[in-house]
N, C-alpha and C positions, 0 to 999 in steps of 0.2 A: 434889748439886744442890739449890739453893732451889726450894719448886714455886711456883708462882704459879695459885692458886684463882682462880676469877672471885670481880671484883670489883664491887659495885653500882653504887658511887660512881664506876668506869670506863666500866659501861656505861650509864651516863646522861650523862656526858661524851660518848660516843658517841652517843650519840642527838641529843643536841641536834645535835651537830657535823653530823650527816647532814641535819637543820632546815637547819638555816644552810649548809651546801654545796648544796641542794635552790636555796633564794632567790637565794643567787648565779647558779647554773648559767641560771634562767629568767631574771634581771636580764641578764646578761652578750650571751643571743641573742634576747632576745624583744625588750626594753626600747627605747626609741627614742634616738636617741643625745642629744638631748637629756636625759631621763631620765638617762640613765649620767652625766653631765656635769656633773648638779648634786648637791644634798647627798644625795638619796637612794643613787642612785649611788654616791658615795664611799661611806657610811655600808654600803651593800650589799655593797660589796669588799671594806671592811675585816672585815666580819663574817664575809665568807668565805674570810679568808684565814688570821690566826694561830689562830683558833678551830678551824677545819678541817684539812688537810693535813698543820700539823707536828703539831696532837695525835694526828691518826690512824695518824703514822708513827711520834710517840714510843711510842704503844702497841702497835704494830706488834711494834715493839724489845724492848721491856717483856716481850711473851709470847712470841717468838719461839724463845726457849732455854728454854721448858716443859718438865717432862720429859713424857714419855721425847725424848732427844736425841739419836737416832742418826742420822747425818749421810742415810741413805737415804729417811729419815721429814722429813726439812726437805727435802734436794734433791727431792722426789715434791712435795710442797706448793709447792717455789718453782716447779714448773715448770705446775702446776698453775692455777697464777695467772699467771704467763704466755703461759698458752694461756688462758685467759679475756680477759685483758687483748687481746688479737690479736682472740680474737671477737666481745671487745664494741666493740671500732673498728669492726668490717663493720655490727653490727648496729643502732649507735649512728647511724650514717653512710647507714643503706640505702637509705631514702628522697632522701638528694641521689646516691647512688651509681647509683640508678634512676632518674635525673633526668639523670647524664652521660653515662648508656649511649644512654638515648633522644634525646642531641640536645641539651637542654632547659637545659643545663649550662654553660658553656665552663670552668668550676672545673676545677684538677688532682687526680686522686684521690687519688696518692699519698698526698699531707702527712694526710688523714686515715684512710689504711690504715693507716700507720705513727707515730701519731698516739703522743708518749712519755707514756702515763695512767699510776693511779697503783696501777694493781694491777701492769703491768709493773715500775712503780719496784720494788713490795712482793715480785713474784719474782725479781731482780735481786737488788735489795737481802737478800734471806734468803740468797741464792747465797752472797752475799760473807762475810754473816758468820758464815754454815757453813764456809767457807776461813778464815775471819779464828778462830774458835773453837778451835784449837787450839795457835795460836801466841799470842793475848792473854787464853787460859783465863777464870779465873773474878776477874782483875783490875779492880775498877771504874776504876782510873785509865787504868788503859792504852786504854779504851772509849770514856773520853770523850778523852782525847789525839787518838784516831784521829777522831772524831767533831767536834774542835774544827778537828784538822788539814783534815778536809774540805773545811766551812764554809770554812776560810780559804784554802786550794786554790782554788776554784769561779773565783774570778775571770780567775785565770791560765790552769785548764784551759779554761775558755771562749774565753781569746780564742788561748789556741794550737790548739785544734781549730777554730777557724771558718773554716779556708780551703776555699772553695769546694773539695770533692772528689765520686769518686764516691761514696764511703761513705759520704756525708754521711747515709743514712737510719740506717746504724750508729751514726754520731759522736755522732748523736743522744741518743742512748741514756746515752751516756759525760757528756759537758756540752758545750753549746751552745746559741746565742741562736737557734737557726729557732725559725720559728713556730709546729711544731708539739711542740717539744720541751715538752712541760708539764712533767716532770720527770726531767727528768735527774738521774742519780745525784751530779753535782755539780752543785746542794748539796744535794739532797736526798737522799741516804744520808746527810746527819750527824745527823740525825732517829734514825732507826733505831739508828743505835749510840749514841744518847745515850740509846734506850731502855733497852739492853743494859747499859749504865754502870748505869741507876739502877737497875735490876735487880737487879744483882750489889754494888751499892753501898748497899741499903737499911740493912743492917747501921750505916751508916756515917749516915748521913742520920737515923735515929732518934737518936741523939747530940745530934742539933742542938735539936732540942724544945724544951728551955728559951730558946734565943734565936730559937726561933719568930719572936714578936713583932715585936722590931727588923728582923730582918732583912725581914719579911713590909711593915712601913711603911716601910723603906727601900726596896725593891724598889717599890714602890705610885706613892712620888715620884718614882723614876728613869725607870719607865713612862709617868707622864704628864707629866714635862719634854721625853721624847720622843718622845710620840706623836703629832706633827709629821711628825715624819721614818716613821712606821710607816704613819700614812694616806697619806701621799703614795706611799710604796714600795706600797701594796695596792692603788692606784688605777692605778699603771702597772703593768698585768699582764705586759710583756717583764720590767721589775724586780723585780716578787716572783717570778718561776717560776723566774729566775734572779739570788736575790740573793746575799751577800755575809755576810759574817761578822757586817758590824752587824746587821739584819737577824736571823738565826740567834739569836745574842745576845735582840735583842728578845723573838723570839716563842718561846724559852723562860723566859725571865723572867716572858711572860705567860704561857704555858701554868702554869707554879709556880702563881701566882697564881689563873689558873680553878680549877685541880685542888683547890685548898683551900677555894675560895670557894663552885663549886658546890652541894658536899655540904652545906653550911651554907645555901643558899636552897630546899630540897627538903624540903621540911615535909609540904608536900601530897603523901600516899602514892600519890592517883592518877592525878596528873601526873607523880611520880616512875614509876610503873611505864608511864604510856604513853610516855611519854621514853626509857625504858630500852628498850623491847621494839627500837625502831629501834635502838639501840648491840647490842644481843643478836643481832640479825639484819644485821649492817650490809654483808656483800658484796651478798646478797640487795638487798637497797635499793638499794643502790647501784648496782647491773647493770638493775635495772626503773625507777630513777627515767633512768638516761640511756637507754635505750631509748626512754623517752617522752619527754624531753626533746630529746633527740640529734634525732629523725625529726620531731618537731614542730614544730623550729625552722627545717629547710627551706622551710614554709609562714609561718614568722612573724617571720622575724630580722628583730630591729630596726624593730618594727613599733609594738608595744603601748605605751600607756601606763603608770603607774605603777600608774592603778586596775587597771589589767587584767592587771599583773602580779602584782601581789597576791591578786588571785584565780584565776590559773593556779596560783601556789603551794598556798594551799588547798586546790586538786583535784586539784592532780599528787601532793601529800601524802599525803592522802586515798586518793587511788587509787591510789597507789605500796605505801600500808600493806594493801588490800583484795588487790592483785594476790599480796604477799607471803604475806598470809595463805592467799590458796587455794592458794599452793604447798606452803606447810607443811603443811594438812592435807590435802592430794596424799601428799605423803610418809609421813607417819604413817599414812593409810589403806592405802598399799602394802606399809607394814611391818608391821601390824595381823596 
């Protein structure tokens, strides 16, 4: 097996990504819909959309098959994330869930019990390619075939699954346009296995180095003749959560692209290391920034200005990183 070490230049890509999923999350329910509607808005979506989700799934992918890789050590972790993902709906949700208990409500609960986030995706998706790992082993082509296959699946499996059923909380899960499917495994599993590809494909990808260059300015221009089509898909959020092959396409082209560029603008050691600590901690983060955000937005959706978003970001930031940190030295002083 290939090991895969932590890497720096990953978990600073992860850090930011957690920034910019942070600004979307409070843009998306705080912001006034005016707000959302104009250029900040747009520019807000799109920052939260190819930067965040598919880097954190391709990384997902990426370390997924670490050793040691014994299928009882991945199935325990996917399920593990699973039952996070399930808790952090109630607890992401409590405050309007305490708002439909008492009356105060007429909201349905369900769509946000069973709300498809994206740690479910992350224990789903490790399910499959602990079943998927022994029939397409240590092949990078065959990873990304299945991975491409996805992607270009999505459309169909969407619209043969969306007949009204009762299953529909399950279908969910699989691919579908509900509202509350944020990510369904189609297309979001092609993420994941496209991590597993480059993985297993780096062997192959080192090769390429000398045509770096070209290929890195040709990618640059195909990006921005269509990044048209890439702000418009981030701005309608039914069609990024479920989009299509172009789409996929896109925003691994741009992910290629960040992945190279960022390690090259990190000069500054200690901004690189506060950038990083968020990628180094990144479920943590991620579970306390939507806990504050989730319960806050019962009181505030679609309320605040742009200034006022801006400075919600700052302090949910802020305090997201303060609350993180006393967990950790929680931890360490119990193990002490």
């Amino acid at each position: 097996m290939i090991s895969a070490p932590r890497n720096p230049h990953h978990d600073l890509i992860k850090g930011l990504a957690v920034l910019l999923m942070m600004q979307v999350h409070v843009m998306e329910l705080f912001a006034q819909q005016h707000v959302m509607d104009g250029v900040a808005g747009q520019l807000s979506l799109f920052l939260g959309a190819a930067p965040v989700a598919p880097v954190f799934m391709l990384l997902f992918g990426f370390y997924a098959l670490r050793a040691p890789v014994w299928p009882g050590r991945l199935l325990w972790r996917a399920i593990k994330l699973m039952l996070a993902g399930a808790v952090l709906n109630v607890g992401l949700n409590l405050h309007l869930l305490v708002r439909i208990v008492q009356g105060q409500s007429a909201l349905d609960p369900l769509p946000y019990l069973f709300g498809v986030d994206i740690l479910l995706l992350a224990g789903l998706g490790l399910v499959l390619i602990t079943l998927l790992r022994p029939l397409l082993k240590a092949h990078a082509w065959a990873w990304l075939l299945a991975s491409v296959g996805v992607a270009t699946l999505s459309p169909w499996m969407s619209a043969w699954l969306a007949t009204e059923t009762e299953l529909k909380w399950l279908v969910a899960f699989v691919a579908s346009d509900a509202a509350w499917a944020f990510f369904p495994l189609f297309p979001w599993l092609a993420y994941p296995l496209l991590g597993v590809a480059w993985f297993h494909g780096q062997p192959y990808l080192a090769r390429l180095s000398p045509w770096r260059a070209p290929l890195g300015l040709g990618m640059a221009v195909l990006l921005l003749v269509t990044g048209p089509f890439a702000l418009a898909t981030s701005h309608h959020l039914s069609g990024y959560y479920h989009h299509d092959l172009r789409f996929f396409l896109w925003a691994i082209g741009f992910a290629a692209g960040w992945f190279w560029l960022l390690p090259h603008l990190s000069r500054a050691k200690r901004l690189h290391a506060w950038l990083s600590w968020f990628g180094q901690h990144i479920t943590a983060c991620y579970v306390v920034q939507w806990l504050l955000i989730g319960n806050l937005a019962t009181a505030l959706y679609k309320t605040q200005s742009l200034l006022a978003c801006l400075l919600w970001v700052l302090a949910l930031v802020l305090l997201t990183r303060w609350i993180v940190s006393m967990y950790l030295q929680t931890k360490r002083f119990q193990h002490a």
